[in-house]
N, C-alpha and C positions, 0 to 999 in steps of 0.2 A: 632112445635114451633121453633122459630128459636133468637138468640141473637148475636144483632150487637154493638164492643167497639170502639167506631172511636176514637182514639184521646182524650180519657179519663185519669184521673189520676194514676199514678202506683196502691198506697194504691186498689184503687175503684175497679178497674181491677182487683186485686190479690184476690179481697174479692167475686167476683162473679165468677172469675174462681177455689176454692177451695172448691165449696159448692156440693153437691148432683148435678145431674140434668137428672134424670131418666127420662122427657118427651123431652128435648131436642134433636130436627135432625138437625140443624144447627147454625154452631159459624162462627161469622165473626169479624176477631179483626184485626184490622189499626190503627198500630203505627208512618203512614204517618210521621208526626209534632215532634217525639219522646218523647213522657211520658214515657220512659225506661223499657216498655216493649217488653225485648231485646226476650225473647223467653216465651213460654208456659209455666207452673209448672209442673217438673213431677208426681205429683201429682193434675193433669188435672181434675176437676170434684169431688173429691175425689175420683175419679175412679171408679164411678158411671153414665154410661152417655150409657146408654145400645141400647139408640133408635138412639145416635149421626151420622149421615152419612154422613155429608157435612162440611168440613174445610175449612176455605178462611181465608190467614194469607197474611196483606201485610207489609213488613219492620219489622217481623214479625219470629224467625226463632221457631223451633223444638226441643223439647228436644230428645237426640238419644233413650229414654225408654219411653212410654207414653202408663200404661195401657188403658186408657178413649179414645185413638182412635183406639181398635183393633176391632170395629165397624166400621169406616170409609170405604166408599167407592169411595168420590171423594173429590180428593185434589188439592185444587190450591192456589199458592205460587205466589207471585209477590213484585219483590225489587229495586231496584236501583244498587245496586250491586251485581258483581259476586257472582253465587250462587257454593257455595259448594258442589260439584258430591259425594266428599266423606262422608259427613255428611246423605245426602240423602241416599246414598247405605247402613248403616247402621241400619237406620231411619225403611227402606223396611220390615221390618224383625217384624215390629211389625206388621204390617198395611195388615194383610192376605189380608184382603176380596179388596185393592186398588183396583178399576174396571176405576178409570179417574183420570188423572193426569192431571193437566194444571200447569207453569211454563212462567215466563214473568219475563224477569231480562234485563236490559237496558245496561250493561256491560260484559254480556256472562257468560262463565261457566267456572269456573277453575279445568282446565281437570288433570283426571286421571288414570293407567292403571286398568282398572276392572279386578279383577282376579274372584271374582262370580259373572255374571251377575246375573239379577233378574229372576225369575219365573216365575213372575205376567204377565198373558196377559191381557195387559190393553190400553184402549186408553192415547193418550200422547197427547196436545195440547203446545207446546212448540214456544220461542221464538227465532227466528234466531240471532245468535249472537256467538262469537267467544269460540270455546270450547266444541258446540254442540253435538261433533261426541261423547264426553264423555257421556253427557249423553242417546244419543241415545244406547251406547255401551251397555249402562245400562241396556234394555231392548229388547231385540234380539226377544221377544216372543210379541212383540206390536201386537194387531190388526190392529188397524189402528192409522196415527199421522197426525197432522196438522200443518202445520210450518206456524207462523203469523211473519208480516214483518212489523209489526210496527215499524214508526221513530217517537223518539221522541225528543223533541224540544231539538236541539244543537248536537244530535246524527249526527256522521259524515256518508259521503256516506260508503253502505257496498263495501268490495270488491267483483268485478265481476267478480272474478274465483270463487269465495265462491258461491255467488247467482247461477252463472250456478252450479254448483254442487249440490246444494240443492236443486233448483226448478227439476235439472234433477231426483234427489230422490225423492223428491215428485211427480211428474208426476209417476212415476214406482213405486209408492203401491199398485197401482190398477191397479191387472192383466188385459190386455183385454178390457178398456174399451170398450164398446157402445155408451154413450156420452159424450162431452167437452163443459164446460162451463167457458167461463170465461167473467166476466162483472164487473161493478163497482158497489160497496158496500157501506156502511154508514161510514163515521170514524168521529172518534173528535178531527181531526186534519184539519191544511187547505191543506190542498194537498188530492189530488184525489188515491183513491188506489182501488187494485181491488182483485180479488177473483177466484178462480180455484175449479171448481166443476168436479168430475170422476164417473158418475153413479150413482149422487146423492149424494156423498162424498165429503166433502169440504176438501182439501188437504195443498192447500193456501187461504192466507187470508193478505188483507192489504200492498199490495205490488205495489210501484209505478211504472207507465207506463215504463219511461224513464229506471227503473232497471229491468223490465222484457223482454223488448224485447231483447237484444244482448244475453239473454239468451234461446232465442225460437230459436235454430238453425233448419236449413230444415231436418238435421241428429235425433236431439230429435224429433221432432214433427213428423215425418214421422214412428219412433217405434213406439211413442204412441197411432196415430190413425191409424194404420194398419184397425183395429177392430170397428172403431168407426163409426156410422150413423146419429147421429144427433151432429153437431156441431154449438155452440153459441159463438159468437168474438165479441169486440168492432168493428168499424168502422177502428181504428187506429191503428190496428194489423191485419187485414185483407189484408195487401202486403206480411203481415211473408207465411199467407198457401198459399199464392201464387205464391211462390216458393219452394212448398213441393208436393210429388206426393201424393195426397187424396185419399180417398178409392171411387168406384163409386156411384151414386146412394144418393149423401147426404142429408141430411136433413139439410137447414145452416142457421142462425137466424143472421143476423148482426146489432149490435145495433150501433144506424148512431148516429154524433154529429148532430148540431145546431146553423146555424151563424144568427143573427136577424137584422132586417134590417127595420128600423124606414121611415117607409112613412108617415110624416103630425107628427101626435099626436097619430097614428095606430102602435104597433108593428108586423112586418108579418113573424113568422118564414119559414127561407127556406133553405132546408137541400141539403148538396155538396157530392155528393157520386164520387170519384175520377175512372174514368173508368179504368179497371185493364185490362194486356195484355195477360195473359196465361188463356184461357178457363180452366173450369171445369166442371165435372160428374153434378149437381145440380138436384135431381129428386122434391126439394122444396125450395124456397126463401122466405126468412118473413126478416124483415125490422122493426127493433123495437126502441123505445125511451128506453134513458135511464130512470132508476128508478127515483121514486117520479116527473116521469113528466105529469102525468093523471091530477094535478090539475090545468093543465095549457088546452088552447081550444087544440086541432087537430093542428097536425102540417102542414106546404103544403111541398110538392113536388113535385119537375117538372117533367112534365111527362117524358120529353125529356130526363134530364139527368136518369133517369130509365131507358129508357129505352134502353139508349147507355150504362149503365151501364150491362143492362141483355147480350144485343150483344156482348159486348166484356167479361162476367165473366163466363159465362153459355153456354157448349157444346151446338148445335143446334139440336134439339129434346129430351134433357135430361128435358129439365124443366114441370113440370105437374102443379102446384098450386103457386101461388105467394100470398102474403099475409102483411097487414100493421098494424101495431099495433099502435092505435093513429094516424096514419099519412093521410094524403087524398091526393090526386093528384090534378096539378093544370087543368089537360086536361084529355082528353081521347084518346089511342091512340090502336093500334092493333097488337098482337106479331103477329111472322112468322103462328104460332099456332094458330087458331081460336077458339081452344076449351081453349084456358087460358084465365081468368079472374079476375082481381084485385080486392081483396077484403080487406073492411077497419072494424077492430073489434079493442076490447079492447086491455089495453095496457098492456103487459106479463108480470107474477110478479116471482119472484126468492125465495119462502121459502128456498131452502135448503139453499143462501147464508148466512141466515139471520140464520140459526141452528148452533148448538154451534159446530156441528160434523157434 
């Protein structure tokens, strides 16, 4: 059972959070619009609320004693303003069983020196923003975190010492990867942002093009795929490993853009793959659309530019399987290798981007 207060009246609100709620697993209360529900009661529930495990508070804060959430297991906070590190460190103390923290504050965190960090090994979903290193301090014992780089409307550019630093963090939670993903994702904004996946672990989330690249230096990228075999890149970040020494043997999926090009009353899409100058290991090539593009026909691509594109990105004998998702060629043509063969299937789909972790 679960109870959602959007934007309801103080009185109302005060009357349904003071009562019993012994089948209750989920509160969701948004003081978005401000009905002056400035925090929780610490008399939450009548401090009855035994099944409760899921807190979503936005504009919304905490009272620092709250017996009715020492059930809680996943917590997420979201404000407009600086969120209080210290109120939260306090907070912790009730909330044993915390197993997920998520955190979305549009003005950062107003940092502090933690003299006891926290205990709790828990995931963190948190929001990049000025201050962060405080609450990270907070939890030394994290499993895993996921830094989201959402902008939101009128948010100024972040700065680009901060961003390398923190994608450099994030890239490096995951000892070792095996695989790299990074592709573009859904948001509910208008700009295009993308996504960083480490072995099936979403690390980033929400981060646009333009602020991630000067932060994929050939020094980070070359740590992190020491280890790595199958590597997945936009189209428009595939010059960054191209100046980074790979591991051999890759596995590479590059998702191409899309320029269209209107003959008559016909749209005909036809994709520009930019021939790159430094060969690579490649023991497989796949060639993907972006997301949500299956509901459109097959895309064309010229055989030509493929296949000037294979000769100059792909070592001479490294390549075994080449492969197209959605895409079809405008011709047929013949590698050096006679045993490769171009093949056109379905278009690849990305669950883990789309997972909350």
């Amino acid at each position: 059972m679960s109870l959602s207060l959007i934007n309801i009246p103080y009185w109302h609100a005060m009357n349904l959070l003071r009562v019993p709620a012994p089948i209750l697993k989920t509160l969701d209360v948004d003081d978005s619009y401000g009905s002056d529900i400035q925090s929780l009661p610490v008399n939450l529930f009548a401090e009855i609320a035994p099944r409760l495990c899921s807190v979503h508070l936005h504009e919304v804060d905490l009272p620092s004693w709250c017996p009715a959430l020492r059930t809680v297991t996943k917590l997420v906070y979201s404000s407009f303003f600086p969120l209080r590190v210290s109120d939260l460190h306090s907070l912790l103390v009730h909330l044993p069983l915390l197993d997920e923290l998520q955190v979305s504050v549009c003005d950062g965190y107003e940092p502090i020196s933690v003299e006891q960090p926290s205990e709790l090994a828990i995931n963190l979903h948190v929001s990049f923003g000025p201050g962060l290193e405080s609450l990270l301090a907070l939890f030394p014992r994290a499993r895993a975190v996921l830094y989201d780089f959402t902008r939101h409307e009128h948010t100024p550019e972040p700065d680009p010492a901060e961003v390398a630093a923190t994608v450099a963090r994030a890239l490096h939670t995951v000892h070792s990867p095996k695989s790299m993903l990074i592709c573009w994702q859904h948001t509910l904004y208008a700009h295009r942002s993308l996504a960083i996946v480490l072995d099936g672990r979403k690390v980033i989330e929400h981060l646009q093009l333009h602020v991630l690249r000067p932060a994929l230096t050939p020094r980070l990228m070359e740590s992190v795929l020491q280890s790595v075999t199958r590597l997945t890149v936009p189209e428009e970040l595939w010059d960054v490993f191209e100046d980074c020494t790979l591991p051999p043997n890759l596995d590479v999926t590059i998702i191409v853009n899309q320029t269209v090009q209107t003959l008559g009353y016909t749209p005909t899409g036809e994709l520009y793959l930019s021939a790159p100058s430094v060969q690579k290991s490649i023991r497989s090539l796949a060639l993907a659309r972006p997301r949500d593009s299956s509901r459109d026909p097959y895309w064309t691509l010229s055989a030509i530019v493929l296949q000037a594109f294979v000769a100059n990105a792909v070592t001479p004998g490294s390549l075994q399987s080449l492969v197209l998702h959605g895409i079809v060629l405008d011709g047929h043509f013949a590698f050096d290798s006679g045993e490769i063969t171009v093949r056109t299937i379905e278009d690849i789909t990305y669950p883990e981007v789309d997972a909350a972790r």
